[in-house]
MIBA-690455 format. One line per 3 residues: number of its first residue (from 1); for each residue x, z, y of C-alpha. Coordinates in Angstrom, 1 decimal. Each point is the difference from the previous one (the first is absolute). Example, Ala and Ser with C-alpha at 12.3 -4.5 7.8 and 13.67 -1.06 7.14 Angstrom:
2
1	12.3,7.8,-4.5 ~ 1.4,-0.7,3.4 $
! end
This chain:
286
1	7.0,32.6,175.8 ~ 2.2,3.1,0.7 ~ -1.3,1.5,-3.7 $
4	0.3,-3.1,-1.8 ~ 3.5,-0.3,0.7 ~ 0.6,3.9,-0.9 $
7	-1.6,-0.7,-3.1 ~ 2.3,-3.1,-1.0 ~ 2.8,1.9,0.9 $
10	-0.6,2.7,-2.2 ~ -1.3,-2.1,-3.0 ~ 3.7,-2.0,0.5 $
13	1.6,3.6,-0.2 ~ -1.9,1.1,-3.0 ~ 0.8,-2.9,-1.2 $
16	4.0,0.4,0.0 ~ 0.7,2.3,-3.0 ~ 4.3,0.5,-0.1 $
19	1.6,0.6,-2.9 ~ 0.0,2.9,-1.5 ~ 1.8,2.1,-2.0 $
22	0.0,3.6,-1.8 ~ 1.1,2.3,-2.7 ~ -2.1,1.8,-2.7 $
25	3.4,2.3,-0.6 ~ 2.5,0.1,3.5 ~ 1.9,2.5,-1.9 $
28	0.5,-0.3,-3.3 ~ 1.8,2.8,-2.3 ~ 1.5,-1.2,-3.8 $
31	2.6,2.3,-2.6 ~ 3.1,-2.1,-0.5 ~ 0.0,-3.3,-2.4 $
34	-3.8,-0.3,0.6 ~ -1.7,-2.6,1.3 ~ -1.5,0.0,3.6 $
37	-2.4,-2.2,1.9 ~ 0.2,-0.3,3.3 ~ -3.9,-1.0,1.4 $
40	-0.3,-3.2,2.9 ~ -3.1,-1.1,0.0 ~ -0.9,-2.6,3.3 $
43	-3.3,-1.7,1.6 ~ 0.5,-3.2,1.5 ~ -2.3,-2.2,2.4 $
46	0.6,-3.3,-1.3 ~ 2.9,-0.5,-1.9 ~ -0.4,0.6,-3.7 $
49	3.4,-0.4,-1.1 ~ 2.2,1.8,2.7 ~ 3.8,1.0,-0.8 $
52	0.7,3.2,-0.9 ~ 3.5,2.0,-0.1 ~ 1.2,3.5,-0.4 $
55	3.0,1.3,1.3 ~ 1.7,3.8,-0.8 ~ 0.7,1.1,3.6 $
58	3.5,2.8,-0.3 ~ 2.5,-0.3,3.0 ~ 0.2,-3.8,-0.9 $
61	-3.4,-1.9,-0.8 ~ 0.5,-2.1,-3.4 ~ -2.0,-2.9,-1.6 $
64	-2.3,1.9,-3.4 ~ -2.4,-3.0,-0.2 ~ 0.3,-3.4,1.7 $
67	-1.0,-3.9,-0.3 ~ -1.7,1.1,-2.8 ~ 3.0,1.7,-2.1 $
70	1.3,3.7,-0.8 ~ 3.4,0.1,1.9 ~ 3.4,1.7,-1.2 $
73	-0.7,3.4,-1.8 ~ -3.5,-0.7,0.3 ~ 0.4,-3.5,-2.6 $
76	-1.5,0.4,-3.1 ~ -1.3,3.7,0.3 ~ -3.2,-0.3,2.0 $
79	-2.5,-2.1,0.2 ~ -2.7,-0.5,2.7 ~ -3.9,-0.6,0.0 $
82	-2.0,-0.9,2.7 ~ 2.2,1.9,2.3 ~ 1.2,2.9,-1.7 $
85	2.8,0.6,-1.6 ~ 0.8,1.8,-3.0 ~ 4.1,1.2,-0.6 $
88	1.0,0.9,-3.8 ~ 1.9,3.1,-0.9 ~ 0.7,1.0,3.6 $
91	3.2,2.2,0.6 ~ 1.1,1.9,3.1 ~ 1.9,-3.4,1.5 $
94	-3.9,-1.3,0.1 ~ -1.5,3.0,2.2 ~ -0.6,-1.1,3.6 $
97	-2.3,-1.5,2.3 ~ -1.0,-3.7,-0.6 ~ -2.7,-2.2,2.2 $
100	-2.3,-2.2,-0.7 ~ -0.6,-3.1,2.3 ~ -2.4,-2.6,-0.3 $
103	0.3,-3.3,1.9 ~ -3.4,-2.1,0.8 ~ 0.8,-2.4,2.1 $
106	-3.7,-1.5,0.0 ~ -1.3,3.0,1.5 ~ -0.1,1.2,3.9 $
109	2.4,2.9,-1.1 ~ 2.1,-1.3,-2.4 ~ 2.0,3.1,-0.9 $
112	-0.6,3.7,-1.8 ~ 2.1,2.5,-1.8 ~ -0.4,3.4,-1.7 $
115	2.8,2.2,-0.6 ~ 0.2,1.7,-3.8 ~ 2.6,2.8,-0.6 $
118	1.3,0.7,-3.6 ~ 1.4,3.4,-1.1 ~ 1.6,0.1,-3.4 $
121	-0.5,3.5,-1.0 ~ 3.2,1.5,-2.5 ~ -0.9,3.1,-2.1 $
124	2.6,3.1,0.2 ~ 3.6,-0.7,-2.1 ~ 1.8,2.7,-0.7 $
127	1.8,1.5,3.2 ~ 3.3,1.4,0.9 ~ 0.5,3.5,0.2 $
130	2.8,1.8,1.4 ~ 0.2,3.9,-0.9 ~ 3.1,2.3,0.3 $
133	1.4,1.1,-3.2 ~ 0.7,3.6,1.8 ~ -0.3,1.8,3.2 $
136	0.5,3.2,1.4 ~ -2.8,2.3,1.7 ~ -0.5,0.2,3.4 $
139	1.0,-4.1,0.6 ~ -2.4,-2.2,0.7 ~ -0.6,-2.4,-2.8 $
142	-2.1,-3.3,-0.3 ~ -1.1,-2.7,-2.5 ~ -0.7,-3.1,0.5 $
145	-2.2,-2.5,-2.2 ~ -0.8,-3.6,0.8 ~ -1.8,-3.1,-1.6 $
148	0.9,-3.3,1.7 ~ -1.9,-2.2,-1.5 ~ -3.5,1.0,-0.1 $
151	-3.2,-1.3,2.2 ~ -1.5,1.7,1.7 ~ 2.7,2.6,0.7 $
154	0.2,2.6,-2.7 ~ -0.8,4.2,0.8 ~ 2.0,2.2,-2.4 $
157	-0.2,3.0,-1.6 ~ 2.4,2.9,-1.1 ~ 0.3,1.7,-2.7 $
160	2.0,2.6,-1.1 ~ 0.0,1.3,-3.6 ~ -2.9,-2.6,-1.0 $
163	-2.2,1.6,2.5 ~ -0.9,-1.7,3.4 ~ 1.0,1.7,3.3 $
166	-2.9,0.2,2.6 ~ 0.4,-2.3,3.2 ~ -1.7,3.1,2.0 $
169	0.8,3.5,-1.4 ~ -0.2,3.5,2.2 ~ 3.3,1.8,0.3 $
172	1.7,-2.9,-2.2 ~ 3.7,-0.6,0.6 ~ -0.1,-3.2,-0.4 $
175	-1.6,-3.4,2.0 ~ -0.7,-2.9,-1.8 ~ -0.5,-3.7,2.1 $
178	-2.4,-1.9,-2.4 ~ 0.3,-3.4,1.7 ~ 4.2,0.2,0.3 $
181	0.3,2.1,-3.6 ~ 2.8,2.7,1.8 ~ -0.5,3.4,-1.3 $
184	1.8,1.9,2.2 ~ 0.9,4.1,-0.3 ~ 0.8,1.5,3.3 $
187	2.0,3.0,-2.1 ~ 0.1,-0.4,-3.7 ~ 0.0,3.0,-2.5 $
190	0.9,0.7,-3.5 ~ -4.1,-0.3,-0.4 ~ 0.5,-3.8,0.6 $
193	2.4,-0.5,-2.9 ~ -2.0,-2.2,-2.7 ~ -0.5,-3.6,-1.0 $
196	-1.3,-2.7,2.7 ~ -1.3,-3.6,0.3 ~ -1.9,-1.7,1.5 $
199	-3.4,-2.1,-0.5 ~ -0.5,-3.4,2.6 ~ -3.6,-1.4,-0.4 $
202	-2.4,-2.1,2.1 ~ -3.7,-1.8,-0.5 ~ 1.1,-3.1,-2.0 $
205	1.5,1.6,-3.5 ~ 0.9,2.8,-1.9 ~ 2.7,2.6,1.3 $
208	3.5,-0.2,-0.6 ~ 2.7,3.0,-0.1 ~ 3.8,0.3,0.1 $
211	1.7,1.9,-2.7 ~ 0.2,3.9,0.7 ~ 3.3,1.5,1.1 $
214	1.1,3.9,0.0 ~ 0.9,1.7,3.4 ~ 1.8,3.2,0.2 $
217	-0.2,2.2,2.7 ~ 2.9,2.9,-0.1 ~ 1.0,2.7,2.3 $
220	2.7,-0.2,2.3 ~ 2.7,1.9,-1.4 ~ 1.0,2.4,2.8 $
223	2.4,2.3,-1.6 ~ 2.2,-3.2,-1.3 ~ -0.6,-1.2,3.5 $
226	1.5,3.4,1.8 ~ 3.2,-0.2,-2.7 ~ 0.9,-3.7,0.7 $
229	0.0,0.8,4.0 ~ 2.1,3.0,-1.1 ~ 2.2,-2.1,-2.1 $
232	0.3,-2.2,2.8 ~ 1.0,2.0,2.8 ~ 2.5,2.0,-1.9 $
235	1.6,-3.3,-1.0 ~ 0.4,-0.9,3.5 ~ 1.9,3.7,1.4 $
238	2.0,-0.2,-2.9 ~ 1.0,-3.2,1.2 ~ -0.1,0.8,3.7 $
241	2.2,2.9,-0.8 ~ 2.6,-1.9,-2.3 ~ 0.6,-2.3,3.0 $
244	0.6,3.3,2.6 ~ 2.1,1.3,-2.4 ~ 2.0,-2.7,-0.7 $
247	0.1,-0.4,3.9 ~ 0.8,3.5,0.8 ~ 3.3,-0.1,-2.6 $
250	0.8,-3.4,1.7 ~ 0.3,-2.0,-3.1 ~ -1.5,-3.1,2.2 $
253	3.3,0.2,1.8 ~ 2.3,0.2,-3.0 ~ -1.7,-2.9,-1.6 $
256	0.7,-2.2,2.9 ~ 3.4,1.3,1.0 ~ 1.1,-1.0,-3.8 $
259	-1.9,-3.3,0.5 ~ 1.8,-0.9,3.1 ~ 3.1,1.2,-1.6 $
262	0.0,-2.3,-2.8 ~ -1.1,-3.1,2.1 ~ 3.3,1.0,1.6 $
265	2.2,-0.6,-3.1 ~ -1.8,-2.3,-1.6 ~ 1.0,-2.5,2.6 $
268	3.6,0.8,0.1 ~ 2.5,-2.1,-1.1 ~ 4.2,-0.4,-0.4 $
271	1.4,-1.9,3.0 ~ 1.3,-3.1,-0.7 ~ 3.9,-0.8,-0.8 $
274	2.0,-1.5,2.7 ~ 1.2,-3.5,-0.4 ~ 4.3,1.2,0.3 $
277	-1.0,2.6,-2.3 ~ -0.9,-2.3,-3.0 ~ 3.4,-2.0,1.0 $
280	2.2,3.3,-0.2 ~ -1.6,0.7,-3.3 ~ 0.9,-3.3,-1.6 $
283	3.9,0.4,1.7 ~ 0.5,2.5,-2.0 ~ -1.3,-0.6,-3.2 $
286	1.9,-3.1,-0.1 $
! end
């Protein structure tokens, strides 16, 4: 009795076959304005006609493919069979992680989803490069080169004079960081003077370059240096001294015993004529 029942149990549970679903591709990897398919494909137990959506899942979870229709962006540029779902002329807006889930409610487990990620892959453009027109030796100098654009990130190369400078070189002055494109000298020389640019390239397509620009390295000038500090400090004692002469000789305190003098008389006036006085002058000219 005891077996019988064990074995109706597990007929029932072999029996009970959930919904399932899967991906041929989970991660799927198309250049820019291509088309990509994204791969659901789904077992169910009984129900032959289950619903089927697909959502892109970013910080906010949006509607691709519901009650049977392509929804915002997604509206006349995909279409679906079975359940996958293929997107035309992708661009980097499209590049994400999107689920598929599939609804039977005829069967015991009525739900499964598979997760399919889509990277849009961007060959190099040409990047931006930043390189002093001059410098002097001794200072420490760096370029800088950068592609913002491209996917996967791009590695860079410099070159100088056409010819490309060696990531890893013994005894080099010089370090270059492939993956942030800085090319950095820790104390340039007059043997760094030349023509530079920079290359920015990664697996998708061919290599792109910045136009080359010239950078002079000159000495420091040390003998115009020593005159100007010269120059400078005799300036200032023959102005020091002009003042302590001008001190000593006290033409400081003639200056402002003349300017309080003449503030003096320059508010002086005639008093004003007495009242009888105008009388007695009329008296006697009448």
């Amino acid at each position: 009795m005891f077996v019988s029942v064990a074995l109706l149990i597990l007929i029932q549970s072999a029996a009970v076959v959930p919904v399932t679903v899967t991906s041929r591709s989970p991660g799927v990897e198309v250049r820019e304005f291509s088309d990509a398919e994204l791969s659901c494909e789904f077992k169910t137990e009984n129900d032959e006609n289950p619903r089927i959506e697909w959502k892109k899942v970013d910080k906010d979870v949006s509607f691709v493919y519901f009650n049977n229709s392509f929804i915002g962006p997604f509206h006349g540029r995909a279409e679906i069979k079975g359940a996958t779902v293929r997107l035309h002329k992708v661009t980097q807006k499209d590049a994400g992680k999107y689920r598929c889930e599939v609804t039977a409610p005829k069967d015991h487990v009525s739900l499964g989803e598979v997760n399919v990620t889509l990277t849009v892959l961007v060959p190099p453009q040409a990047p931006s490069c930043d390189v002093p027109s001059s410098a002097l030796t001794g200072s420490l100098v760096q370029l800088r080169c950068r592609d913002h654009h491209s996917i996967p990130a791009a590695v860079y190369t410099w070159y100088k004079d056409n010819k490309p400078l060696a990531i890893k070189k013994p005894n080099a002055t010089y370090t270059i960081d492939e993956k942030t494109g800085v090319l950095t000298f820790q104390k340039v020389s007059r043997a760094d003077t030349g023509q530079y640019h920079c290359e920015a390239k990664n697996r998708v397509g061919p290599a792109k370059s910045c136009s080359g620009t010239h950078m002079q390295i000159d000495d420091l000038n040390v003998a115009a240096v020593i005159s100007g500090v010269l120059l400078l400090a005799l300036l200032l004692f023959l102005c020091a001294f002009g003042v302590f002469y001008a001190h000593r000789h006290g033409l400081f305190s003639q200056l402002s015993h003349t300017g309080h003098r003449g503030s003096q008389n320059a508010g002086y006036s005639l008093p004003p004529k007495e009242p009888q006085d105008f009388k007695h002058t009329q008296s006697f000219m009448l």
